[in-house]
C-alpha positions as CSV (number, residue, x, y, z in Angstrom):
1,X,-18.9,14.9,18.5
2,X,-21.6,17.2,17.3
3,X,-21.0,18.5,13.3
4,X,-21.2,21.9,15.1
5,X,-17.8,21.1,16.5
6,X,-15.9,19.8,14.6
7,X,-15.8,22.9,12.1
8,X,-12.0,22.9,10.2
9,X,-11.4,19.4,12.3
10,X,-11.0,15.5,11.0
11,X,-13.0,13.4,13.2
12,X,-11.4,9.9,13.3
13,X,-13.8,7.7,14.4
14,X,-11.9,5.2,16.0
15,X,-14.9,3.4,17.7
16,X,-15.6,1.8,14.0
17,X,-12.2,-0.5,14.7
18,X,-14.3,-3.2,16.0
19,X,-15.6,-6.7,15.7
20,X,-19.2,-5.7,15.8
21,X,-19.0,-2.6,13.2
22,X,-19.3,-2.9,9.0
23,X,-17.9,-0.2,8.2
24,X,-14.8,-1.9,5.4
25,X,-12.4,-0.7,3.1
26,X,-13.8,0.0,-0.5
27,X,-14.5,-2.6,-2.7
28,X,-15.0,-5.6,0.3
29,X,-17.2,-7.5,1.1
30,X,-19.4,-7.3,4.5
31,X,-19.2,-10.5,6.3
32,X,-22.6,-10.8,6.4
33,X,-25.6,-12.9,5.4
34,X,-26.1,-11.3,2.9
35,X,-22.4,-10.1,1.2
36,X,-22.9,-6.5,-0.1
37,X,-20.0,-5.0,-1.4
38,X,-18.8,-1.9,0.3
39,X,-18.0,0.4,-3.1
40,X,-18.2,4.1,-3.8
41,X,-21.4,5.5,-5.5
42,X,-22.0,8.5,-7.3
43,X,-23.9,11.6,-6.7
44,X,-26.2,11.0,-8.8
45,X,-27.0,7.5,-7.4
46,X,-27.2,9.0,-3.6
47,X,-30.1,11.6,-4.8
48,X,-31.6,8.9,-6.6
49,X,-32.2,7.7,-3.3
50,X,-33.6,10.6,-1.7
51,X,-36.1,11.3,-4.7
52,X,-36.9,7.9,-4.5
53,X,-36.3,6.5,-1.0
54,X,-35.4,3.4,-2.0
55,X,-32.0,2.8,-0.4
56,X,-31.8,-0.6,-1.3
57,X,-30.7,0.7,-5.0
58,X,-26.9,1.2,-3.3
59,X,-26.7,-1.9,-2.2
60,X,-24.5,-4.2,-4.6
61,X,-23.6,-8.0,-4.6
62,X,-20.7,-8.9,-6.2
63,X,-22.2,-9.7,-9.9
64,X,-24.5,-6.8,-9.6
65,X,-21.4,-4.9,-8.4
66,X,-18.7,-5.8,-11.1
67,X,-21.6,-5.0,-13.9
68,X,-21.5,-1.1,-12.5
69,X,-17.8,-1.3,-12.2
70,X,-17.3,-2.4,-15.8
71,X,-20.2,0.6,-17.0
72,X,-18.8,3.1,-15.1
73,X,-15.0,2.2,-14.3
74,X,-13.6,2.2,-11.1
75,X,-15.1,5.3,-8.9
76,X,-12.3,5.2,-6.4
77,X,-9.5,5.7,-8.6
78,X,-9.2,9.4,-8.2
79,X,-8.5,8.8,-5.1
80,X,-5.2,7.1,-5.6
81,X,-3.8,10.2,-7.5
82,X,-5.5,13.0,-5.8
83,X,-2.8,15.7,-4.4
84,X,-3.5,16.7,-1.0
85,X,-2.0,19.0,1.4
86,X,-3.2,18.4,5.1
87,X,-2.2,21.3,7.3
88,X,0.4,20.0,10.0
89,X,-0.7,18.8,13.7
90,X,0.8,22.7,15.0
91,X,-1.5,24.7,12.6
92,X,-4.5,22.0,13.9
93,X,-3.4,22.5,17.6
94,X,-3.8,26.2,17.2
95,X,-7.3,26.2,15.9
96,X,-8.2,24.3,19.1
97,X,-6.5,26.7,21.6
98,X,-7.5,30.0,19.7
């Protein structure tokens, strides 16, 4: 669905539930030849990037990957005790219909 669209939506990609996909949960690792761990970065580290385009600085195997976590602590936890309040499915279905 175009970004255009999906203004005040969530857009679960369901299509990523596959066999053939890498998207993971945080903090696995990507069956793959070579195991890069799938681990939040900061914003910092994202315009790094950009400035630089060198994407390969975001990619982390596990030693590389447990030195960051032990210099910068874990970058999901805020996560796990951020309050949210989604509005309910009836408030959603009327944004679609009006």
């Amino acid at each position: 669905m175009q970004k255009s669209r999906r203004a005040g939506k969530v857009l679960v990609d369901w299509s990523q539930n596959d066999d053939h996909k890498t998207t993971v949960n945080v903090y696995s690792l990507r069956a793959k030849e070579y195991p890069s761990v799938s681990t939040p970065v900061t914003w910092e580290e994202v315009e790094d990037v950009v400035r630089t385009k060198n994407a390969t600085s975001l990619q982390f195997v596990s030693k590389r990957f447990l030195n960051e976590v032990e210099k910068a602590g874990d970058l999901f936890a805020p996560v796990l005790s951020l309050k949210q309040k989604l509005p309910s499915l009836r408030v959603i279905q009327n944004l679609r219909s009006g």
